[in-house]
N, C-alpha and C positions, 0 to 999 in steps of 0.2 A: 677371247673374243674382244675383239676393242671397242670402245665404248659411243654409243652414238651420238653424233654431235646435236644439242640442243637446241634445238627453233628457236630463234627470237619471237620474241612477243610483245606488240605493241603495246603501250602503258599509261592509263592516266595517273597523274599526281596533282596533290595541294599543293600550291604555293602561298608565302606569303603574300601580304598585302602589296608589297613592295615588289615582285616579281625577282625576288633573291633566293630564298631560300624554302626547300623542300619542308611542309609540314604537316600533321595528322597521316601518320603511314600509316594509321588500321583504315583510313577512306583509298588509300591506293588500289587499283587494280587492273588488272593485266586481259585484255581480250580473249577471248574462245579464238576466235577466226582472224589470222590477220587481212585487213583491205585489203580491197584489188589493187585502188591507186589513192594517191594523195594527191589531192588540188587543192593548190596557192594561190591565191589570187592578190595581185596591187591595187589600190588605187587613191587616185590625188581626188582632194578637192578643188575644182575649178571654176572659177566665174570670172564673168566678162566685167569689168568695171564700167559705171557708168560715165558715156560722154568719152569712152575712151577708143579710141582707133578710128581708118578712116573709114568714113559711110560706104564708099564703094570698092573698100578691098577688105580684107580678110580683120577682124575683131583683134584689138587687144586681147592677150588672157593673160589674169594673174594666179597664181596657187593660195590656196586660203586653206589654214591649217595643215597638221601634219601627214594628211592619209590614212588611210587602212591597212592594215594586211590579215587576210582572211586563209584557214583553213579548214575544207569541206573534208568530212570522212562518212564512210557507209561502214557502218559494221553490222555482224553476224551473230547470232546466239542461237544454243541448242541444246536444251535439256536431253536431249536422246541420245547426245556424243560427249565424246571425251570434253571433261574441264578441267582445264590446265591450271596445278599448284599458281594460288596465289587471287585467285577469280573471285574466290568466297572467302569471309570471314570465318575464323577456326571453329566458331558455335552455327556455321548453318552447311555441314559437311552434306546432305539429303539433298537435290533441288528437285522440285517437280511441277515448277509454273516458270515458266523462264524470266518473268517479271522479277524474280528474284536476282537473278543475273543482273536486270538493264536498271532494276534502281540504282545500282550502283551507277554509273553513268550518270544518273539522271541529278544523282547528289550534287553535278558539277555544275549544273543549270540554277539550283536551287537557292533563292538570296538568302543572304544570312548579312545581321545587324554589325554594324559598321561601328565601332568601341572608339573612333577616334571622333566619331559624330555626334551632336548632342544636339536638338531630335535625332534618334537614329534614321540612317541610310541604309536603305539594304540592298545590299549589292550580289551577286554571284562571287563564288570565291575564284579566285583563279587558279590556272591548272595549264600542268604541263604534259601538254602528248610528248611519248618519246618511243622511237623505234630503232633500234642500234643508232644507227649516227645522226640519226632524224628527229629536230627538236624543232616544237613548237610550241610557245609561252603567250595566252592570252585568255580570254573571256567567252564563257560557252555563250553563243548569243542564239543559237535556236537548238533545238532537238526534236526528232518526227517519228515516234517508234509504231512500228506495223507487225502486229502481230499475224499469223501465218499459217501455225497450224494448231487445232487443239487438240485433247485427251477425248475420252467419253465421259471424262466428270466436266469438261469445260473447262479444263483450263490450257492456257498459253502455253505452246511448248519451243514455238520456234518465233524470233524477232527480226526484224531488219533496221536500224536506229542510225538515221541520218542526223549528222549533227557538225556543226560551223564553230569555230573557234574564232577568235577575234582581238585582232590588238590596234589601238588608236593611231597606230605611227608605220611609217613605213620602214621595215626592219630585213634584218640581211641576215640567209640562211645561218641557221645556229648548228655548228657539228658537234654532236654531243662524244666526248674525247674518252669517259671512263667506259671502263668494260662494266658497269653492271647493268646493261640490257637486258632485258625481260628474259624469260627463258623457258620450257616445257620440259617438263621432263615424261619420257617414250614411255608407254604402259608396261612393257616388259616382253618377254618373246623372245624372236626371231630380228636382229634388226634386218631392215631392206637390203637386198642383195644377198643373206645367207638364207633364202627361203625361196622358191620357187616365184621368179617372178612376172610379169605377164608386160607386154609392150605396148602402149597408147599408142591406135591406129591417127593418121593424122586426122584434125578436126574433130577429135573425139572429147572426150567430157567425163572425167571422173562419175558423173551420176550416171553416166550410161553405161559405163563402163561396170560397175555396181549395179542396173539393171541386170546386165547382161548374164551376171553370176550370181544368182539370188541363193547357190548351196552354202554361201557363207553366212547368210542369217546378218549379218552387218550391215548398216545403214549408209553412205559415201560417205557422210561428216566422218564415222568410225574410220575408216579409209584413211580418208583424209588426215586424222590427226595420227595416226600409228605411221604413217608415208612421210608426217612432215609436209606436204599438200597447203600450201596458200592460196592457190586462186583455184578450184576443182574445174574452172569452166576454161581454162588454158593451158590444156595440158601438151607439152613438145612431143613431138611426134619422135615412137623409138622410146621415150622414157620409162626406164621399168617399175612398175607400181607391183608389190606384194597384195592382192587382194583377198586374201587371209588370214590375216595378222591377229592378232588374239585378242580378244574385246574383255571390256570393263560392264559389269555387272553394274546399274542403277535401279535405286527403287522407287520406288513411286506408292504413294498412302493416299487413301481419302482424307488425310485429315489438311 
């Protein structure tokens, strides 16, 4: 049987101060869920100088400074579904509060003391999103996490964490060239297409589709992550999805 080919998976990294070179890989980590989409955003800073242009036509404008360029992402987490090698640190193999998942994230928001400063500055460290050929290098400038759904002990099991990346200048897409893009590797089985498969009616939705057959005991996200599934709420019509696929055992403690 040949081998199935591995999802990319979108990835945060430390960089240095300098925005050169990758550092602290045990703070790396690789998404559950890739985005729907990635939005870029430009922009100049503009003012009108004073006393400048004429009264009754259109203003002077000059550029002041060097811009922005912004990147918005939404991502996903889910204690109850598959977690893709590389998400967790090797001492925290159990999750059963999803907060466990988004701190990590949340490390890239977090200021840390600035060694070339004396009073220290504390700045956010910087960090590079990367999704196969898709790079983006700047400064986490907000993060919104919405927690979703709980356990019966109360805790968090599902997240949704909107967060903006940010860099001071105005900068030109970066193609990132090596092959080592994030990557998942399939829980094991059946790959898709050697197993009995079923065809996504048009306008249909991975979660409905997974209502619809509730004999598999599997939740969509499960679905989803054994299909290779990045967006469950865009599914092409005719596409065969295996709604069977053999699920991962998680457990879950009071403590």
């Amino acid at each position: 049987m040949p081998d199935v080919p591995q999802l990319a998976k979108a990835e945060l990294r430390q960089l240095d101060a300098d925005f050169k070179n990758t550092i602290n890989e045990d703070k790396w980590t690789k998404v559950q869920f890739n985005p729907d989409s990635l939005k870029v955003s430009f922009a100049n800073q503009i003012a009108t100088p004073a006393g400048g242009g004429d009264q009754n036509g259109p203003q002077a404008r000059q550029f002041v400074g060097a811009g922005t360029t912004k990147l918005a992402v939404m991502l996903y987490f889910d204690v109850t579904a598959d977690i893709p090698q590389g998400s967790l640190p090797q001492d925290l193999p159990d999750v059963d509060d999803v907060r466990k998942l988004t701190q990590r994230i949340a490390y890239f928001i977090t200021p840390e003391g600035d060694p070339k400063n004396q009073p220290k500055k504390y700045i956010p460290p910087a960090v590079r999103f990367i999704w196969g050929s898709f790079q983006f290098d700047g400064i986490m400038e907000s993060l919104e996490e919405t927690l979703e759904l709980f356990s019966f002990e109360g805790k968090p099991l599902r997240a949704s964490v909107a967060m903006t990346l940010s860099q001071q200048k105005i900068t030109e897409f970066k193609f990132n060239q090596t092959n080592d893009a994030p990557g998942v590797t399939r829980r094991g089985g059946n790959a898709p297409g050697t197993a009995p498969m079923t065809e996504a009616p048009a306008g249909s939705t991975l979660q409905g589709m997974a209502a619809a057959n509730p004999g598999s005991g599997l939740s969509w996200q499960d679905i989803a992550g054994a299909n290779g599934i990045e967006n469950p709420r865009m599914l092409q019509p005719g596409q065969l999805i295996d709604l069977n696929p053999p699920s991962v055992s998680l457990s879950f403690g009071n403590g």
